[in-house]
ZATI-657904 format. One record per residue (C-alpha): x, z negated, y; residue in three letters. Coordinates in pm, 1 decimal. Example, Ala and Ser with C-alpha at 12.3 -4.5 7.8 and 13.67 -1.06 7.14 Angstrom:
2
+----------+----------+----------+-----+
|        X |        Z |        Y |  aa |
+----------+----------+----------+-----+
|   1230.0 |   -780.0 |   -450.0 | ALA |
|   1367.0 |   -714.0 |   -106.0 | SER |
+----------+----------+----------+-----+
This chain:
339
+----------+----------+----------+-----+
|        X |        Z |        Y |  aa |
+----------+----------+----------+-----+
|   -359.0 |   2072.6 |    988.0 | UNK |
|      7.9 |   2082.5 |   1112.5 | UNK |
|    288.3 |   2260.6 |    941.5 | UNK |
|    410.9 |   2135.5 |    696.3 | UNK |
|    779.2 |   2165.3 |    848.3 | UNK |
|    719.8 |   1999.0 |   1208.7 | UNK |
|    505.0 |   1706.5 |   1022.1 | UNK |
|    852.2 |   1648.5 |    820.6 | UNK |
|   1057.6 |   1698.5 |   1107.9 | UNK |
|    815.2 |   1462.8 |   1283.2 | UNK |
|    831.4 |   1230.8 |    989.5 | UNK |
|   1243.2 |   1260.5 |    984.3 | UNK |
|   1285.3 |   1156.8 |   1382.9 | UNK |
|    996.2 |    882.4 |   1323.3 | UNK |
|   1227.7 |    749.7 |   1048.9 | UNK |
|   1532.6 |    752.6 |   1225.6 | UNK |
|   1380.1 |    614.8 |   1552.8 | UNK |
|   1210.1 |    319.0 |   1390.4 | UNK |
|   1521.1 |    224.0 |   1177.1 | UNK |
|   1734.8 |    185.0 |   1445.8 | UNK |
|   1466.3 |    -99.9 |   1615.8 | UNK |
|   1426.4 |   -232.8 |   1288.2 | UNK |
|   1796.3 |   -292.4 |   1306.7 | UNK |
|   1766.9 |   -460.5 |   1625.8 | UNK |
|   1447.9 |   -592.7 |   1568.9 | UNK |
|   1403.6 |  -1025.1 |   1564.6 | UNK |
|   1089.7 |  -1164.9 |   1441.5 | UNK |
|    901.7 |  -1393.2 |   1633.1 | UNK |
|    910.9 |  -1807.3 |   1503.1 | UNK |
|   1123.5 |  -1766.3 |   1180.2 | UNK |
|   1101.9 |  -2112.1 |   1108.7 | UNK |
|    713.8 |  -2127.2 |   1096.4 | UNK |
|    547.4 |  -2185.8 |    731.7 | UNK |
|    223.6 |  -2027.1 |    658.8 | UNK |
|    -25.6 |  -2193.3 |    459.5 | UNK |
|     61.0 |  -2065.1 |    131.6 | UNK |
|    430.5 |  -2209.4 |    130.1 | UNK |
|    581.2 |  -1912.3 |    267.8 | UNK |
|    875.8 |  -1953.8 |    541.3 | UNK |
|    983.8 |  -1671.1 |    748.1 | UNK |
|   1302.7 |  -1760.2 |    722.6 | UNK |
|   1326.0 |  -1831.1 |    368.0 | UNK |
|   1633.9 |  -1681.9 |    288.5 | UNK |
|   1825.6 |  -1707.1 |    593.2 | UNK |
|   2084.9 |  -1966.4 |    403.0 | UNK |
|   2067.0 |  -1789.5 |     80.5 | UNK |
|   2040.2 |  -1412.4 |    122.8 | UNK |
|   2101.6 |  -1350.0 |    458.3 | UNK |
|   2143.1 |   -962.2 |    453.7 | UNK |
|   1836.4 |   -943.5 |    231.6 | UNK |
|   1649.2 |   -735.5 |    505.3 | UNK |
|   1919.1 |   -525.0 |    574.7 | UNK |
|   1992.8 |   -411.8 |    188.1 | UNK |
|   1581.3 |   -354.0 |    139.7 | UNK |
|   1608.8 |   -124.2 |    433.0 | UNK |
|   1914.4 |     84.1 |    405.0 | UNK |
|   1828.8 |    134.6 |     49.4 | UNK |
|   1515.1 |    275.1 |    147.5 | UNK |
|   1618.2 |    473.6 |    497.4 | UNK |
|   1760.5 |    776.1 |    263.0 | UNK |
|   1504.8 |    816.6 |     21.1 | UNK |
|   1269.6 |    807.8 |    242.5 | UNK |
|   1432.1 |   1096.0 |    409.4 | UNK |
|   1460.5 |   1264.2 |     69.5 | UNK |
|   1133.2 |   1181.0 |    -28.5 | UNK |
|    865.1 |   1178.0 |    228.9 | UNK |
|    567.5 |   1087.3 |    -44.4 | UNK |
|    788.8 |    750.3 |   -118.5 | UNK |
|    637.9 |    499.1 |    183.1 | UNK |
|    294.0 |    572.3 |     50.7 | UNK |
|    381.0 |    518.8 |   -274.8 | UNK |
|    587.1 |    173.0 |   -201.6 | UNK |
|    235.7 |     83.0 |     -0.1 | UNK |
|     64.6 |    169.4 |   -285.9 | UNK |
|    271.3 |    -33.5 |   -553.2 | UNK |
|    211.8 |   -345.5 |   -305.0 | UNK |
|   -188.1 |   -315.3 |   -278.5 | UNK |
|   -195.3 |   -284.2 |   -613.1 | UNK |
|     12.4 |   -565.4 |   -734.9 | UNK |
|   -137.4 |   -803.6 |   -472.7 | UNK |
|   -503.0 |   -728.0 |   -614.6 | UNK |
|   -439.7 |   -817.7 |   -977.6 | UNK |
|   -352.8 |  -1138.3 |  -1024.2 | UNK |
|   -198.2 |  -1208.0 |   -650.3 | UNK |
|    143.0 |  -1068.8 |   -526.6 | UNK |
|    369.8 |  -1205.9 |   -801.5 | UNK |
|    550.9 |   -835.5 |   -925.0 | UNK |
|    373.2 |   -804.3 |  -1224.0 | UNK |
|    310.9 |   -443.4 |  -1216.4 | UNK |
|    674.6 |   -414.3 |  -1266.2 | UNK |
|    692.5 |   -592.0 |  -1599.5 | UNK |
|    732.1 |   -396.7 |  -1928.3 | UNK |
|    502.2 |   -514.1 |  -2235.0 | UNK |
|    683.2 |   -777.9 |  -2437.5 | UNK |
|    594.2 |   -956.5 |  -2775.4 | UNK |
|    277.4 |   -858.5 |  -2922.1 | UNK |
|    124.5 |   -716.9 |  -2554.2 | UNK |
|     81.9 |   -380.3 |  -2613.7 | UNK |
|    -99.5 |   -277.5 |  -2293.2 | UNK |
|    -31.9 |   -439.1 |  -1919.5 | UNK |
|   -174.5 |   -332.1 |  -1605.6 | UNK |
|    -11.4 |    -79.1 |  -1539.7 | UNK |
|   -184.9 |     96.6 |  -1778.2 | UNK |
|   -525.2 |     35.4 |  -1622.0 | UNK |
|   -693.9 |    387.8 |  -1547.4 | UNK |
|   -755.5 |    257.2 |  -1219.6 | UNK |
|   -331.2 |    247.9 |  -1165.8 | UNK |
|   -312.8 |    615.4 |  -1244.3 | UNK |
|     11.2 |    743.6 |  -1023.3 | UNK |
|    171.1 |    433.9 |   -950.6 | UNK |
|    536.2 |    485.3 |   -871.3 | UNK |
|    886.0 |    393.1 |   -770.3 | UNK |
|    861.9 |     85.6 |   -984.5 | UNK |
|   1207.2 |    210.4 |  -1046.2 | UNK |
|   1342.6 |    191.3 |   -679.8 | UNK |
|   1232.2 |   -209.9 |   -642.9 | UNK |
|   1453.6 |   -249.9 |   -962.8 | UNK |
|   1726.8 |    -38.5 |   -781.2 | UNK |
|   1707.0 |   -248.3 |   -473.0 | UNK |
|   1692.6 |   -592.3 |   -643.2 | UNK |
|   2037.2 |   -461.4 |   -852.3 | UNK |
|   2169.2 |   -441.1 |   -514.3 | UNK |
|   2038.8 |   -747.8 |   -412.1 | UNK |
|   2199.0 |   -939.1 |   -745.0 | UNK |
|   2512.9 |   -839.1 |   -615.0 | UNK |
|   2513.7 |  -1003.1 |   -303.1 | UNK |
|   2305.3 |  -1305.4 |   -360.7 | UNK |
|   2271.9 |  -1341.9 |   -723.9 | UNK |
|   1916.7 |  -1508.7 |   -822.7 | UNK |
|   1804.7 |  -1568.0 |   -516.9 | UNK |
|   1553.8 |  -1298.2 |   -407.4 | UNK |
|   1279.2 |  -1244.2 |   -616.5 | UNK |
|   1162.4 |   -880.8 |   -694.7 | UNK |
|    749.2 |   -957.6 |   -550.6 | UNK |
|    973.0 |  -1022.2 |   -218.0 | UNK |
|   1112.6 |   -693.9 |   -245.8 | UNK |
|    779.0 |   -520.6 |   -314.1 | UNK |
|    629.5 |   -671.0 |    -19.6 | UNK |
|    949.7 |   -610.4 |    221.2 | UNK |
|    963.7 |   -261.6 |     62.8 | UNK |
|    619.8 |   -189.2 |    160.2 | UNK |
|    651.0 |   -301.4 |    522.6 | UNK |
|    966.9 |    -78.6 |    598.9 | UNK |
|    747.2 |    170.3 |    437.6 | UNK |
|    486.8 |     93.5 |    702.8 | UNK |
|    768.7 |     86.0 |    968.3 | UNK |
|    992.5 |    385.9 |    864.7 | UNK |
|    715.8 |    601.7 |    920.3 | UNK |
|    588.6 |    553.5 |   1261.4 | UNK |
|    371.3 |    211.3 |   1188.7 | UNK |
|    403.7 |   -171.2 |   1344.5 | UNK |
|    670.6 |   -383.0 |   1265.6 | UNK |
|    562.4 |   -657.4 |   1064.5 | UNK |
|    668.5 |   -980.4 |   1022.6 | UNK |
|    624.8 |  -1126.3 |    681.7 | UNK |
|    702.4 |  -1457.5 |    560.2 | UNK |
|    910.4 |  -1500.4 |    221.0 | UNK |
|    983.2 |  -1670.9 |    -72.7 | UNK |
|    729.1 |  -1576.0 |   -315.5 | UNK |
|    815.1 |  -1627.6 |   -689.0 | UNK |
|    792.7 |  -1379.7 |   -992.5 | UNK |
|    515.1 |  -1439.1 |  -1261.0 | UNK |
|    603.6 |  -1488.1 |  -1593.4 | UNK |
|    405.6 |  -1233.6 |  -1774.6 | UNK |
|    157.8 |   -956.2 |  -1674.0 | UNK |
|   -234.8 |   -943.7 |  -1698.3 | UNK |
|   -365.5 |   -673.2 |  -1926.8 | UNK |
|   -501.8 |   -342.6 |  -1860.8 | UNK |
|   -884.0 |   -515.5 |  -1884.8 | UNK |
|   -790.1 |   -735.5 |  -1579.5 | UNK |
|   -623.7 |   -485.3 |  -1358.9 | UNK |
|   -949.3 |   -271.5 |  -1496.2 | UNK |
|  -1172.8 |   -525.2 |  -1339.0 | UNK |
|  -1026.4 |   -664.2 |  -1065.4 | UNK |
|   -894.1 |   -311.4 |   -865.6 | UNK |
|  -1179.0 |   -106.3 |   -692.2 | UNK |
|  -1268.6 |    179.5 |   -838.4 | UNK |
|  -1222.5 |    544.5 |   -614.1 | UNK |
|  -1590.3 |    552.1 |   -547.7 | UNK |
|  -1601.5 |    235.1 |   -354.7 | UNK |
|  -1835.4 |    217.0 |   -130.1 | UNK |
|  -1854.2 |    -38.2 |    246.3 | UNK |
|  -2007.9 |   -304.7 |     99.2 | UNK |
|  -1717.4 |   -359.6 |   -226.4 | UNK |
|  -1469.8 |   -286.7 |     39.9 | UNK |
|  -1529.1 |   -540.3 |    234.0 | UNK |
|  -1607.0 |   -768.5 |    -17.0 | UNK |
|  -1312.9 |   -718.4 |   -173.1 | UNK |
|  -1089.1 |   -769.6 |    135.2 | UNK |
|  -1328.9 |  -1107.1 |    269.3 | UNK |
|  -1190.5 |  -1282.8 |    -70.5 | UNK |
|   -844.4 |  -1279.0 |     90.9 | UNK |
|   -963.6 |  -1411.2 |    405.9 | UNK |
|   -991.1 |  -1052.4 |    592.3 | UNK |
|  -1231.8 |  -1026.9 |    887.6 | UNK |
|  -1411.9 |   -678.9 |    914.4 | UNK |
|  -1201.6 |   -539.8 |   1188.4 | UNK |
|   -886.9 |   -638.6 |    962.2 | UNK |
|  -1106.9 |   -475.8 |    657.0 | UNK |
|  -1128.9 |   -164.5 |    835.1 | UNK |
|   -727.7 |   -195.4 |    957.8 | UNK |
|   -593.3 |   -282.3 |    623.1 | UNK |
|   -820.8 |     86.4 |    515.4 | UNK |
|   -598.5 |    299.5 |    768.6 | UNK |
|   -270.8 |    238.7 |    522.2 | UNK |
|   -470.6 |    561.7 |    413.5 | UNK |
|   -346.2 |    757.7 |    681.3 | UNK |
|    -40.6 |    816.6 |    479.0 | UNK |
|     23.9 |    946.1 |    115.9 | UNK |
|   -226.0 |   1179.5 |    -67.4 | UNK |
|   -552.5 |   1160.8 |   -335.3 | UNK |
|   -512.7 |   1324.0 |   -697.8 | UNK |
|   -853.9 |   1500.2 |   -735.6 | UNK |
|   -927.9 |   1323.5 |  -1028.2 | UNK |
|  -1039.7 |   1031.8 |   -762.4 | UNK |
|  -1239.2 |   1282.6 |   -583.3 | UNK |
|  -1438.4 |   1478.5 |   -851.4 | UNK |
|  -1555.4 |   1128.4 |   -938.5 | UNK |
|  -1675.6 |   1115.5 |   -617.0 | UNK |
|  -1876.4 |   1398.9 |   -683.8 | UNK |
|  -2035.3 |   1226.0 |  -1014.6 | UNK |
|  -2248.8 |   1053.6 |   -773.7 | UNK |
|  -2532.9 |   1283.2 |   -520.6 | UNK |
|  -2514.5 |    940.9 |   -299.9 | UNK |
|  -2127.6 |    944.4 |   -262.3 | UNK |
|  -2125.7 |   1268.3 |    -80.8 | UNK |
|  -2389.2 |   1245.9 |    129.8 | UNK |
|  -2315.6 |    987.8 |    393.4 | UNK |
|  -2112.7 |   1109.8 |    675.0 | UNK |
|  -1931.7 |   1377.5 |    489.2 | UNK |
|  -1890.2 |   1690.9 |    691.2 | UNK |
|  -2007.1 |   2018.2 |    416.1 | UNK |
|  -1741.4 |   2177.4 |    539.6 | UNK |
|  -1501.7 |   1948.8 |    438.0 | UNK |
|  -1717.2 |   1868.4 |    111.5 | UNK |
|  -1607.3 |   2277.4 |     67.6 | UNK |
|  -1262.7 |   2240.3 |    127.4 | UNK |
|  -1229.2 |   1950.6 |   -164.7 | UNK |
|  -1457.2 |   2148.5 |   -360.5 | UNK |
|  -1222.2 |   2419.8 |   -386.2 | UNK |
|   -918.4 |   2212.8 |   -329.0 | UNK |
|  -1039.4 |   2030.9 |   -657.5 | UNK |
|  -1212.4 |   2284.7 |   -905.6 | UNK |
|  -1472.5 |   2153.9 |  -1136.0 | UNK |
|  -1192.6 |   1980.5 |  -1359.3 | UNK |
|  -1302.4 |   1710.5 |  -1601.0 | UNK |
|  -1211.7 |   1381.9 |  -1363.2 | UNK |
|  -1010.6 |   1281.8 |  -1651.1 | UNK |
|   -822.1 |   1648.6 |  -1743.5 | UNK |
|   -415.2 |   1693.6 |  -1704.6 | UNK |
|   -535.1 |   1966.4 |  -1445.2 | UNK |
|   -723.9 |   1723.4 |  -1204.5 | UNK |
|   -441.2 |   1454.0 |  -1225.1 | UNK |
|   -212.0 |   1684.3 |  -1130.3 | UNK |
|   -324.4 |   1826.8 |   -849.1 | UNK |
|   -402.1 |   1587.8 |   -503.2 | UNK |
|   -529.4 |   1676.2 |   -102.0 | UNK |
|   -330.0 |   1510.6 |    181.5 | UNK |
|   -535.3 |   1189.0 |    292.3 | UNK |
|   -535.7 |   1336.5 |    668.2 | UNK |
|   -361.4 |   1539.8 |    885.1 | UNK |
|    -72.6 |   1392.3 |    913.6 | UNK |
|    -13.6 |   1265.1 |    572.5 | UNK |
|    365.5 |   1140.5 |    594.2 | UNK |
|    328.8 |    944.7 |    964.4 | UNK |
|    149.7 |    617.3 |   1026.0 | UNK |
|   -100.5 |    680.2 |   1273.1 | UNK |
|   -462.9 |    676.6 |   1392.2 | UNK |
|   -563.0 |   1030.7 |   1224.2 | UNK |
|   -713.8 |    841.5 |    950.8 | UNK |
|   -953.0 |    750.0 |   1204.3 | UNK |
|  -1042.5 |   1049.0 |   1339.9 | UNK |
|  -1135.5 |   1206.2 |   1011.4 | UNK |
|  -1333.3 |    872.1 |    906.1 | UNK |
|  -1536.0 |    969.4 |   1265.9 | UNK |
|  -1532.0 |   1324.3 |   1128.1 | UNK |
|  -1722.6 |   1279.3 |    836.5 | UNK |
|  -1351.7 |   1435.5 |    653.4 | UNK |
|  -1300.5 |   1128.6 |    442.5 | UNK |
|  -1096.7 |   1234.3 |     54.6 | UNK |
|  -1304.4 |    901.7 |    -83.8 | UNK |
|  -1649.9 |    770.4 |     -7.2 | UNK |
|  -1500.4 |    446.8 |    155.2 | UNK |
|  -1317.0 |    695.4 |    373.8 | UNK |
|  -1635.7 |    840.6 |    444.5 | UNK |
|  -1868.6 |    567.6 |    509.9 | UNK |
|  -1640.2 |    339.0 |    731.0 | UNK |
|  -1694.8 |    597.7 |   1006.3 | UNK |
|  -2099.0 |    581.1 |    954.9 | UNK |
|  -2182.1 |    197.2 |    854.8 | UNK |
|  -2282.8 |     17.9 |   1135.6 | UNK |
|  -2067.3 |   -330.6 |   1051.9 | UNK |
|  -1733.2 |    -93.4 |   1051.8 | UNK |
|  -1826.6 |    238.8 |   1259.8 | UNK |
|  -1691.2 |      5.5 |   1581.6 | UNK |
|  -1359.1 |    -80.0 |   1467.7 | UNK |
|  -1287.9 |    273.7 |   1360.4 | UNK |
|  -1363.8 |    443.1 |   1721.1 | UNK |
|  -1178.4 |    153.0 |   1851.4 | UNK |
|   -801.7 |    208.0 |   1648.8 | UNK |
|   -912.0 |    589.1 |   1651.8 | UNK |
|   -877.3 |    493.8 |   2059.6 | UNK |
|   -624.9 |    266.2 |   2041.5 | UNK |
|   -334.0 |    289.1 |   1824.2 | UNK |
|   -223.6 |    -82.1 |   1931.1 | UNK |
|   -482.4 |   -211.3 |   1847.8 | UNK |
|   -497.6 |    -79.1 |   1523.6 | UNK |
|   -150.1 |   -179.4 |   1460.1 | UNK |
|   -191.4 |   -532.0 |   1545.6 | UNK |
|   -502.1 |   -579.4 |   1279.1 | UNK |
|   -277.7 |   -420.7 |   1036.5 | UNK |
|    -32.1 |   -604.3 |   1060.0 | UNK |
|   -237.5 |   -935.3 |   1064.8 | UNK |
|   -420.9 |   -792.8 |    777.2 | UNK |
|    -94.2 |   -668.3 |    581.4 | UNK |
|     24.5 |  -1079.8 |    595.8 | UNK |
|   -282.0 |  -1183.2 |    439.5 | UNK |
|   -266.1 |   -940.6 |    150.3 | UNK |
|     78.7 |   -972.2 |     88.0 | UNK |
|      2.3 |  -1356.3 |    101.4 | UNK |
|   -265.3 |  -1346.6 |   -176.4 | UNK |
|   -223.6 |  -1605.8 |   -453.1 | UNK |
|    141.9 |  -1611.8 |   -437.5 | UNK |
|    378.6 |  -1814.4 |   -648.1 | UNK |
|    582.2 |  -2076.1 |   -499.1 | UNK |
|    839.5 |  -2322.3 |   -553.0 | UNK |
|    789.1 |  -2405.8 |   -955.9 | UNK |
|    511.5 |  -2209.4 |   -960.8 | UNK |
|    706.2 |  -1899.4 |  -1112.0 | UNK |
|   1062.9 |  -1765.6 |  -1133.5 | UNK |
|   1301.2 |  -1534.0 |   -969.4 | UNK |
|   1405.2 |  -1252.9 |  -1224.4 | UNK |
|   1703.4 |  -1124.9 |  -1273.7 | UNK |
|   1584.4 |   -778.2 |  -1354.3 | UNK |
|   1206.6 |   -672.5 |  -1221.6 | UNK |
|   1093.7 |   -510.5 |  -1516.3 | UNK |
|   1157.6 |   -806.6 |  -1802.1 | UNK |
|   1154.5 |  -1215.3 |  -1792.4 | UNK |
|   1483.1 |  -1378.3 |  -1805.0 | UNK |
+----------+----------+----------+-----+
């Protein structure tokens, strides 16, 4: 594993070096529509600089905060899987709703909710009503992608904000739990119109960001989630990494392991420890050994290109799952409340 001082120095020039091509950077056709109503160049009448405010709000605390990309790709995956990407993760409980999705077990650790409503402030002042805050998540988490080291996507815009948020039993349901295994995986991603390869692609946004060992003494409920492809060395270094907490103590949500090597830059290492049999969760584990995925994981371990162009293919899909357009929802004012 690398220091931990020349992976953040590595992390720090990455940043810098990607901002400035994002600055320059100029999408491909931004007047194509995809099929879910979404225009690339959505708000190029209306909020012109929207692009530039998500990204130089983000450029510093990124710097400040190397844990906050994975966290920003987190808040995305997890929005888009419970009831499409409409920002309802960001609402507060309102009426008689006592419990949203947020507080799903299952959405333990989910953060900078605060820094979308940040960003979307700054956005209110320049183009009042106009962006909506699921727009920001997604944009968010692509310059999180970017910022450290990843493609640069392209993402179409215009998604609307829902008007209320699922409870706790749907995000409870409808988010995988840590001991997924191949087959729920790519289930899972199929239903959003994923092909394996882009399964396996959309897996690597694992190679940043960490796991809280409650997610991986779970893993060790179950004899058959440890024993495909998991090197016993490794198994060791969890073991002690993660003492024999309850799964649900303080003490196990507390304390995490990096998710690879290089835990704050977006790369192929994910890869190589999926190969390794050094995987934190059983998915991580098994896409390196399952026949239908082992391919596609020596092939972006090989080839970071590659593996950046199925993400990025793969990242569009997700963040176009079951979006709102048009009527179809609103744009807040403030992320965390309905107008």
């Amino acid at each position: 594993m690398k220091p931990k001082s020349k992976v953040a120095e590595s992390a720090a020039a990455s940043c810098f070096l990607v901002l400035s091509l994002l600055c320059s950077c100029v999408n491909g056709d931004q007047t194509e529509t995809n099929n879910e109503g979404l225009f690339y160049s959505y708000y190029e009448k209306t909020c012109p600089k929207v692009e530039e405010i998500v990204r130089s709000s983000l450029s510093s605390m990124f710097i400040l905060d190397p844990t906050s990309p994975a966290a920003l790709l987190r808040l995305m995956f997890h929005d888009c899987q419970v009831q499409g990407c409409d920002a309802s993760i960001l609402l507060e409980p309102s009426g008689d709703q006592q419990f949203t999705e947020l507080d799903s077990a299952k959405n333990f650790g989910i953060r900078k909710r605060d820094l979308i409503g940040s960003i979307k402030t700054s956005l209110e002042l320049e183009c009042p009503k106009q962006v909506s805050c699921s727009d920001v998540i997604i944009l968010a988490a692509r310059d999180a992608v970017a910022l450290t080291g990843g493609p640069l996507i392209s993402v179409p815009l215009g998604r609307k904000d829902s008007l209320s948020t699922p409870s706790k039993h749907v995000a409870d349901s409808e988010l995988p739990p840590s001991t997924a295994d191949v087959d729920t995986t790519l289930s899972l991603f199929a239903s959003k119109g994923m092909t394996i390869e882009e399964s396996v692609a959309i897996m690597g946004a694992h190679t940043i960001g960490v796991t809280h060992c409650n997610n991986v003494l779970s893993r060790f409920d179950n004899a058959n989630a440890t024993s495909e492809n998991m090197d016993p060395r490794f198994q060791t270094f969890l073991r002690v990494a993660c003492p024999e907490f309850s799964p649900t103590s303080l003490a196990a949500e507390a304390t995490f392991v990096p998710n690879d090597q290089t835990s704050v830059i977006f790369d192929t290492a994910y890869y190589d420890d999926a190969i390794a049999g050094r995987g934190n969760l059983r998915i991580d584990s098994e896409i390196g050994a399952d026949p239908r995925t082992r391919p596609f994981v020596e092939a972006f371990a090989a080839d970071q290109d590659r593996f950046f162009n199925a993400f990025s293919s793969a990242f569009v899909k997700l963040s176009s799952y079951k979006v709102l357009t048009g009527s179809e929802g609103v744009v807040r004012s403030v992320c965390d409340k309905v107008d």
